[in-house]
Kinemage of the C-alpha trace (Angstrom):
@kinemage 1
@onewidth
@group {chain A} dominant
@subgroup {mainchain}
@vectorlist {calphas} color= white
{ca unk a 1} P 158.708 11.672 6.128
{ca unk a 2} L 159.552 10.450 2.806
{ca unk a 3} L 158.619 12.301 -0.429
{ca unk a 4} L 157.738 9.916 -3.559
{ca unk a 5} L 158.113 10.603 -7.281
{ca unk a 6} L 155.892 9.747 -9.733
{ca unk a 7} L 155.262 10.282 -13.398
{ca unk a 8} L 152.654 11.330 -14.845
{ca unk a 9} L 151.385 8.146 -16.674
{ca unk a 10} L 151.875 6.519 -13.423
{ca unk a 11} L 149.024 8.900 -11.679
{ca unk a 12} L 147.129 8.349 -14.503
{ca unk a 13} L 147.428 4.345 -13.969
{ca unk a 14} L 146.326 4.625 -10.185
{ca unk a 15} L 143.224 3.338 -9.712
{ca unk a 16} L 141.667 4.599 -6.161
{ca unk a 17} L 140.692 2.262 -3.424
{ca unk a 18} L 137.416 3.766 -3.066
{ca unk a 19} L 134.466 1.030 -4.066
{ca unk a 20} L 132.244 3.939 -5.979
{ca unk a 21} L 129.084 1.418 -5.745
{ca unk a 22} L 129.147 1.449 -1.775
{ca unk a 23} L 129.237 4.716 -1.774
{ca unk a 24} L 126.786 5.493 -4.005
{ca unk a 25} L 124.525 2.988 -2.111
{ca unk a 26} L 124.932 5.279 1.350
{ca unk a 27} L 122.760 7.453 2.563
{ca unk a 28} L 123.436 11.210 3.191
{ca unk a 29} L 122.688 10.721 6.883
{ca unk a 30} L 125.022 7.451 7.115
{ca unk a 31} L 127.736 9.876 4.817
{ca unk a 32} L 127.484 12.558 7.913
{ca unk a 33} L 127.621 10.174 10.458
{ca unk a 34} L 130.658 8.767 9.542
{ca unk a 35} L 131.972 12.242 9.132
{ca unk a 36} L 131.020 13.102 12.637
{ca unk a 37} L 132.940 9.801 14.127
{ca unk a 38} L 136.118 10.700 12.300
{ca unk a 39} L 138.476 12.670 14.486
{ca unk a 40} L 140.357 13.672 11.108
{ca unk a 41} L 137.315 14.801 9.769
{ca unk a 42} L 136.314 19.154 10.492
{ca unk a 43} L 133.115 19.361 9.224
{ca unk a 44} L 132.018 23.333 8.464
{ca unk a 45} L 129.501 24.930 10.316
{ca unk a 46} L 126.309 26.090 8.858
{ca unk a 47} L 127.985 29.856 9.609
{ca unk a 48} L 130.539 28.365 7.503
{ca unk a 49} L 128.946 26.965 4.568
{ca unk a 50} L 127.070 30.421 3.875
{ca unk a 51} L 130.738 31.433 3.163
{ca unk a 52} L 131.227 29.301 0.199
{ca unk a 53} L 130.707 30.373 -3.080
{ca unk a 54} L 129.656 28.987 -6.027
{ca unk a 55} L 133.079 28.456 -8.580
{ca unk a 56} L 132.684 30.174 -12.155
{ca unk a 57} L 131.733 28.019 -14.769
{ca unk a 58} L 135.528 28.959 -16.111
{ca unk a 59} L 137.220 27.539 -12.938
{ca unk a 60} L 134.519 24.391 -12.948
{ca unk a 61} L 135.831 23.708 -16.476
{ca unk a 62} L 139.467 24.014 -15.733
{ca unk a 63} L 139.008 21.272 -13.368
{ca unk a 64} L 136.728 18.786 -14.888
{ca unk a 65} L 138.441 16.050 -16.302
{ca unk a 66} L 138.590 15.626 -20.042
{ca unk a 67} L 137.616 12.083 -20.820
{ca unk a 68} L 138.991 12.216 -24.484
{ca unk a 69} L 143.108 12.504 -22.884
């Protein structure tokens, strides 16, 4: 395995490969079906999910991204 450095301004370059208007054109059924046929993917159980919590709105806005930077 090979570890690769980068600088800052180059992770702020990187643009991702997702196409954002494909997936905002999917369904939430075709989202969880493609979920389901991904051996990577571990979806939670609905025992599971009652586990999560809500984050504060302090950690939400530690994480949001400031569009102004």
């Amino acid at each position: 395995m090979t570890i690769e450095r980068h600088t800052q301004e180059e992770i702020d370059n990187t643009t991702g490969r997702t196409n954002p208007e494909r997936l905002k054109n999917k369904t939430d059924e075709e989202i969880e079906e493609a979920a389901k046929s991904d051996p990577d993917s571990a979806l939670p159980t609905d025992e599971e999910l009652k586990q999560f919590k809500r984050p504060s709105e302090a950690q939400r806005k530690r994480f949001q991204k400031d569009d102004n930077s």
